[in-house]
N, C-alpha and C positions, 0 to 999 in steps of 0.2 A: 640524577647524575648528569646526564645531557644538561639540564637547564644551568648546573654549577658549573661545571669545566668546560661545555664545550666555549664559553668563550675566551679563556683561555687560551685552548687549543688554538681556536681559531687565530687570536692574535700572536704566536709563537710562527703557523704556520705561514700569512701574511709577511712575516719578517724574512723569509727564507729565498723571496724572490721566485720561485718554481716554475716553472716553463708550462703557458697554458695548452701547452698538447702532451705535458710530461705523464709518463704509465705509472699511477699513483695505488700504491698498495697502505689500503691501513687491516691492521691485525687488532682482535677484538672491537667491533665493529657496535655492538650492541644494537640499537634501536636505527640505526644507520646514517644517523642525525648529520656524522662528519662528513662522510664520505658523499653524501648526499650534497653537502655545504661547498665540499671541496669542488665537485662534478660543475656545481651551480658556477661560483665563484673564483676560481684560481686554475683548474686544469679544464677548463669549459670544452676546450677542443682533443684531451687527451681519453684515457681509457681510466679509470677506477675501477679498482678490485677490495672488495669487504669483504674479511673471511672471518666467523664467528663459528665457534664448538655446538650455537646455538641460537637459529636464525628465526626464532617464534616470534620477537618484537618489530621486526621487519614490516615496513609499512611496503606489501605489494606496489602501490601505485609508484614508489622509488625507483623498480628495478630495469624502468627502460634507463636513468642516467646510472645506475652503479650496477656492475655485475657482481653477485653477492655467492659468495662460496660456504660451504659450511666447512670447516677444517680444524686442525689441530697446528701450531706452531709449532709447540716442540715436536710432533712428529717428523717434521722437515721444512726446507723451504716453500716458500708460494714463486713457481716458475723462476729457478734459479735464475741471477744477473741479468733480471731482465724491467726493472722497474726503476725509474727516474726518483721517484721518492717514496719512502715506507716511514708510516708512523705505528705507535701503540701506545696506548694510552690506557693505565690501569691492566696491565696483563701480566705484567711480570712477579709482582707482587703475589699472584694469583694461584700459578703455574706451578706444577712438581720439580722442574729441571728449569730453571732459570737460567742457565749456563746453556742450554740444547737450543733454548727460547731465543735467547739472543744471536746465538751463532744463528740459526735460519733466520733470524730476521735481516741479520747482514749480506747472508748470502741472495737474498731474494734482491739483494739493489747492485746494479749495473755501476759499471765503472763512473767517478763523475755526478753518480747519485748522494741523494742526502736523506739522513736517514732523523727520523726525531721521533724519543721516548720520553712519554711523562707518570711518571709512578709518582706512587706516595712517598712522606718522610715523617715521620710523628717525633719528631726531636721536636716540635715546640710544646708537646702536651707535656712533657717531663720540667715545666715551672710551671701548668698550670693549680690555678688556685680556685678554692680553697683546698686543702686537703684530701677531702673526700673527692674530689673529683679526681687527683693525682692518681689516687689509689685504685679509682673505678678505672681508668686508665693501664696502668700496671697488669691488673685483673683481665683487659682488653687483651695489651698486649698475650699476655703468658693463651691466655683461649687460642687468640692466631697461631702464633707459635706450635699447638697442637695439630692445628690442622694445615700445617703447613704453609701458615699463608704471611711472609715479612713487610711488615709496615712501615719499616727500616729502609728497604732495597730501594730509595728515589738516590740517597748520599750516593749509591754506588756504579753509578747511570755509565760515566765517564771514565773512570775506571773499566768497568767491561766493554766498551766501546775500544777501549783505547789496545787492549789484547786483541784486537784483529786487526791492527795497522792503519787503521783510519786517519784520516788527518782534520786539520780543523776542526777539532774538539771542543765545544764550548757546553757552561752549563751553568745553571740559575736556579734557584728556591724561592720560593713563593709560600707566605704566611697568609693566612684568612683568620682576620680576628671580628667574631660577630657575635651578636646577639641574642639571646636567647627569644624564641618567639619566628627569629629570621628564616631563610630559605635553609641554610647550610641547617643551622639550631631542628628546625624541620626533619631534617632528612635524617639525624642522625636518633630525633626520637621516633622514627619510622623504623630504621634499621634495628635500635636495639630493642623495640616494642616484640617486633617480629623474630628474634634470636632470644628474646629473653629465655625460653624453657630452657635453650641451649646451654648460655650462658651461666645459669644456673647451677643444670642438671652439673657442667664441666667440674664446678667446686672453685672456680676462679674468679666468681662471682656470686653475688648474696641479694638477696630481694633489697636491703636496704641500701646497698651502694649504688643499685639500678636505679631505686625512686630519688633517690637525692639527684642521680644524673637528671633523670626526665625532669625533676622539680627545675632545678636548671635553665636545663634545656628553654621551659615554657617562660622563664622571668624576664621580659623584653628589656629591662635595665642591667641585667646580668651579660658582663660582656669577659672581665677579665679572665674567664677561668676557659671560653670557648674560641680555642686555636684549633690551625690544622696547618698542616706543612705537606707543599708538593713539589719534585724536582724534576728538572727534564736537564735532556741532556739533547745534541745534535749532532754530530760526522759528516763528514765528506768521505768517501774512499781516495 
């Protein structure tokens, strides 16, 4: 996931201008690839804070540029009003209280601060083709849904932003149309290799709609049916 998004990330966060001594908080941190990025290249003279539920992927040799917390968002803020920029990326989507999520992540930023979230949006898999992959999709969604998890929640970035008063509200969607055989194509027959029993077991999915995915997946000329849709959102207080 570092290898698809963070550049991305990265170029969203370049566009924002941020003051290289600015107290930069990112939320779900994962392997700490950003906030490491971030330490290196844009707040080189500030303080970085990575707070992850779950700090195993942490590459020690990082933690002299990023101090790395282990924590909960929705439990609360990380040092209230007190951080120049907060980002998260992939967390909301994830989370129980998406609503708890986000108010601490706002509260965690200082007057004057900017705050930027990139979640998923899977509105472009609902025209992909051929059929069988719409469906394998469908079956996708309804799984998350059970466990809580909305693959939806990128459309609604700015909107929830905009219920705490923020200003300068801006926000953008990003489609990745690729190839089967490719890095994204990759990852996704990694993911669903690894969930298969799951997927299964749930009843929202059938052995045969999973092999037609991977079949897919693997045909480097196969491109039409392989979307993905991501949105971010940014504020100012």
């Amino acid at each position: 996931m570092s290898q698809l998004l963070d550049p991305m990330h990265r170029r969203y966060i370049e566009s924002l201008g941020i003051s290289r001594d600015a107290r930069v908080l990112e939320i779900g941190c994962g392997n700490g690839s950003m906030s490491v990025w971030v330490a290196e290249h844009i707040a080189s003279g500030g303080q970085i804070v990575a707070v992850d539920l779950d700090l195993s992927l942490v590459d020690d040799a990082h933690a002299s540029r990023v101090e790395f917390r282990q924590g909960d968002i929705v439990a609360g803020p990380v040092d209230p009003g007190c951080f120049d920029f907060v980002t998260a990326r992939a967390v909301l989507h994830h989370v129980a209280d998406a609503n708890a999520a986000t108010g601490n992540l706002v509260a965690s930023l200082k007057p004057g601060g900017v705050i930027l979230l990139i979640e998923p949006d899977f509105l472009p898999v609902s025209v992909a083709e051929p059929m069988e992959i719409r469906t394998f999709w469908n079956g996708w969604f309804a799984w998350g849904r059970e466990r809580g998890i909305d693959y939806h929640i990128g459309r609604t970035l700015a909107a929830r932003l905009a219920t705490y008063g923020l200003a300068e509200i801006g926000g953008a969607a990003e489609t990745a149309v690729y190839n089967g055989g490719s890095p994204w194509a990759d990852y996704w027959c990694q993911t669903i290799t690894e969930l298969r029993g799951d997927l299964v077991g749930s009843g929202k999915l059938n052995e045969t709609l999973i092999d037609t995915f991977l079949a897919h997946c693997a045909d480097p000329v196969d491109a039409d049916n392989r979307v993905y849709g991501r949105s971010r959102a940014c504020a100012r207080p």
